[in-house]
C-alpha positions as CSV (number, residue, x, y, z in Angstrom):
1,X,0.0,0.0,0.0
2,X,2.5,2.3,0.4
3,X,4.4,1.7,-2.3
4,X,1.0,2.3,-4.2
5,X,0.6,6.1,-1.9
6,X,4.3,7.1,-3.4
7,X,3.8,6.0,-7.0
8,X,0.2,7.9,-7.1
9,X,2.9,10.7,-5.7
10,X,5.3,10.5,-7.6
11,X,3.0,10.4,-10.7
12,X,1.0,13.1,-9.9
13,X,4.2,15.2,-9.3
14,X,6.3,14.6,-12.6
15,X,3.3,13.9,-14.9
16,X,-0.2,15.7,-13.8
17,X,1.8,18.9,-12.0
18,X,3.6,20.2,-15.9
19,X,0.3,19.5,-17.4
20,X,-1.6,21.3,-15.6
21,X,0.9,24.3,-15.9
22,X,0.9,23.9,-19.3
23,X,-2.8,24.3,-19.7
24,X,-3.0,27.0,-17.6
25,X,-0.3,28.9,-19.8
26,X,-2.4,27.9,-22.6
27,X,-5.6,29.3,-21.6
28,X,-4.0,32.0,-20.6
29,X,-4.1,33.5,-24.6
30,X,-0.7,35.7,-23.6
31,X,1.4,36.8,-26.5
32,X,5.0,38.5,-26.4
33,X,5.5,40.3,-29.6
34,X,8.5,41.8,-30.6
35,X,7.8,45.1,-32.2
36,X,11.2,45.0,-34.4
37,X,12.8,41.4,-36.0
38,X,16.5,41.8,-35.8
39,X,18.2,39.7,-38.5
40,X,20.2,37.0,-36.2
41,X,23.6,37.5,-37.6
42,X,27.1,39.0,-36.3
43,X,29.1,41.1,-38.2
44,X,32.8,41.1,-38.0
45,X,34.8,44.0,-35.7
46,X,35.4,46.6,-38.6
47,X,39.3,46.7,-37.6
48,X,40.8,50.2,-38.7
49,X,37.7,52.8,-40.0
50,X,38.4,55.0,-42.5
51,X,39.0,58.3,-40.7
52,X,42.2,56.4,-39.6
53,X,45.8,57.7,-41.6
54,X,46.4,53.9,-41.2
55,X,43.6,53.0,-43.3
56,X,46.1,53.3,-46.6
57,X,47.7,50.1,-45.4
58,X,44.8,47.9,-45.3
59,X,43.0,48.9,-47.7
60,X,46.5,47.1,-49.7
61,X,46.6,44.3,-47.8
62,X,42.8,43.8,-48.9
63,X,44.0,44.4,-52.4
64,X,46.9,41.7,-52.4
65,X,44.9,39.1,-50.5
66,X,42.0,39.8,-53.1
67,X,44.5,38.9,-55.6
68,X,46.4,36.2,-54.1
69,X,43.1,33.8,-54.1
70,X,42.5,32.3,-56.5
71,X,40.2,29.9,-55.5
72,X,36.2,30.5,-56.4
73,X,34.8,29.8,-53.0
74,X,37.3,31.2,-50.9
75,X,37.3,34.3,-53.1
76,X,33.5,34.6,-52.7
77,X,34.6,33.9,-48.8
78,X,36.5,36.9,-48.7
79,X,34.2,39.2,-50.1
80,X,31.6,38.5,-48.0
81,X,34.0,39.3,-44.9
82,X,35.4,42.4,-46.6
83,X,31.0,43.2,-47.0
84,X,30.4,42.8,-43.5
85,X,33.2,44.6,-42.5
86,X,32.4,47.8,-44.8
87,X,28.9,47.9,-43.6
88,X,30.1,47.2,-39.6
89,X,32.3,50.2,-40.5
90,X,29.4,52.1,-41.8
91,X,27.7,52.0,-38.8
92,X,30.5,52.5,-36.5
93,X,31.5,55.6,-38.5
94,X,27.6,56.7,-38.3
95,X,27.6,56.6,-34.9
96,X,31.1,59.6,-35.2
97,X,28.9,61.6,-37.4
98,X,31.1,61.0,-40.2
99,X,28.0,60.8,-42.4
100,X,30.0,60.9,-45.9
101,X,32.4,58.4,-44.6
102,X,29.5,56.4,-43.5
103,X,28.2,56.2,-46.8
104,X,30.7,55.6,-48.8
105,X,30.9,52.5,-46.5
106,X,28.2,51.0,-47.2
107,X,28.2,51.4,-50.4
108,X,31.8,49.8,-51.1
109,X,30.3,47.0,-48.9
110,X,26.9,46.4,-51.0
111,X,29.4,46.3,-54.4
112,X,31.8,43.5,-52.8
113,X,28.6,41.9,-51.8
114,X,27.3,42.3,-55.6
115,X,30.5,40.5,-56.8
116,X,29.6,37.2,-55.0
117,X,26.9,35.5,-56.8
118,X,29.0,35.6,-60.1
119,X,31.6,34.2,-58.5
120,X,29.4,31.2,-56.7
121,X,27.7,31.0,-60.5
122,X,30.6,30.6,-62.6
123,X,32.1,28.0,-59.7
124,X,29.0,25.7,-60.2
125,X,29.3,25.8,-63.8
126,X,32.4,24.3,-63.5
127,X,31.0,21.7,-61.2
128,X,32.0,23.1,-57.7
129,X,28.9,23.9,-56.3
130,X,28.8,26.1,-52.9
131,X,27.4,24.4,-49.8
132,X,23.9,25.5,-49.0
133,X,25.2,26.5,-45.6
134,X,27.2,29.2,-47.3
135,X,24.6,30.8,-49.1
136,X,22.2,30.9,-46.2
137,X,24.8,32.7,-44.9
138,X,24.8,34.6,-47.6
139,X,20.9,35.2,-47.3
140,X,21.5,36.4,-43.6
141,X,24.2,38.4,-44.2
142,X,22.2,40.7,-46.9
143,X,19.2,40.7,-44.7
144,X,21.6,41.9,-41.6
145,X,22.5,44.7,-44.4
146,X,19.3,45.8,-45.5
147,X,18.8,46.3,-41.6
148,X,21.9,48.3,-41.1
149,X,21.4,50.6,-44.0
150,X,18.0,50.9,-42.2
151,X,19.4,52.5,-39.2
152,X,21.4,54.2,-40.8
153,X,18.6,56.3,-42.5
154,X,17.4,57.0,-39.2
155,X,20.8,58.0,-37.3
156,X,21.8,59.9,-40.6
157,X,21.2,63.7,-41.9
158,X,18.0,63.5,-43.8
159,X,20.3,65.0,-47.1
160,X,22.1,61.3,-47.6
161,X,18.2,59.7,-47.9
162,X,19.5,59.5,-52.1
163,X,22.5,58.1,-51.5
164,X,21.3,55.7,-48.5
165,X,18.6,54.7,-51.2
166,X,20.8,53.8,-53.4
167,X,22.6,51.3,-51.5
168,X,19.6,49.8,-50.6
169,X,19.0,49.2,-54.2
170,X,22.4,47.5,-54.4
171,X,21.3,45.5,-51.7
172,X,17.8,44.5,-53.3
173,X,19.6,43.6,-56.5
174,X,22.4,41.1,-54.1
175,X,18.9,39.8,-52.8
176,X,17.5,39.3,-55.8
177,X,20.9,37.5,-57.6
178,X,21.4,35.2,-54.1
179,X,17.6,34.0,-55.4
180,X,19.4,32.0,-58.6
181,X,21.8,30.4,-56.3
């Protein structure tokens, strides 16, 4: 009998006790909406930012790594980093008030962006497909884009909405070549 007593316990205690919870949660009709989706993806540290006399130097390091790989996928690889890292800049230089600087960004980080799905095309012609991790990747990181160049029409002067538009088409037309892939 009692070890009856503790198993009508124990049941009602691991099974019957969550369930009830559960249903009570249920009932309870309570939603948490988030009023803003922010695109789950990190972008890289922006290393030196433009407004830096250093700057000179990487921007030739970028150059000779840029034309030391040769390989298709590792070359798409690298512009996608050197796209994150423009538009992590953008921001960061947004946030100075270098507005020009800011811009000009962004922009050089929507046109490396635009020179990836040629890249990733001409690689599967030749049989060397990319892995569909990398082009989700790919998906994310021009969503976490269009975000950014969000923002930064809303931290920027209202005179750079033409130019801010503008990226924002480059970004819609990296959306729209990703699609073929």
């Amino acid at each position: 009998m009692k070890i009856l007593s503790r198993f009508i316990i124990v049941f009602f205690i691991i099974i019957a006790m969550p369930a009830v919870g559960y249903f009570v949660m249920e009932s309870s009709g309570q939603t948490v909406d988030t009023p803003d989706e922010k695109v789950v993806y990190n972008l890289p540290y922006p290393g030196i930012l433009s407004d830096n006399p250093l700057y000179l130097i990487k921007i030739v390091r970028d150059r000779i790594t840029e034309f030391l790989t040769r390989e298709a996928l590792k070359k798409a690889q690298l512009y996608l980093l050197y796209s994150d890292k423009r538009i992590a800049m953008a921001i960061t230089l947004a946030h100075k008030g270098k507005t020009r600087q800011a811009i000009d960004a962004a922009s050089k980080g929507e046109k490396y962006f635009l020179k990836i799905p040629p890249i990733l095309k001409e690689a599967k012609k030749q049989g060397n497909s990319p892995p569909s991790s990398f082009v989700e990747t790919l998906k994310l990181s021009n969503a976490k884009h269009k975000e950014v160049v969000a923002e930064l029409l809303k931290i920027l002067p209202t005179g750079s909405t033409d130019e801010l538009n503008q990226v924002n088409a480059l970004n819609e037309q990296a959306r729209r070549d990703l699609e073929g892939l």
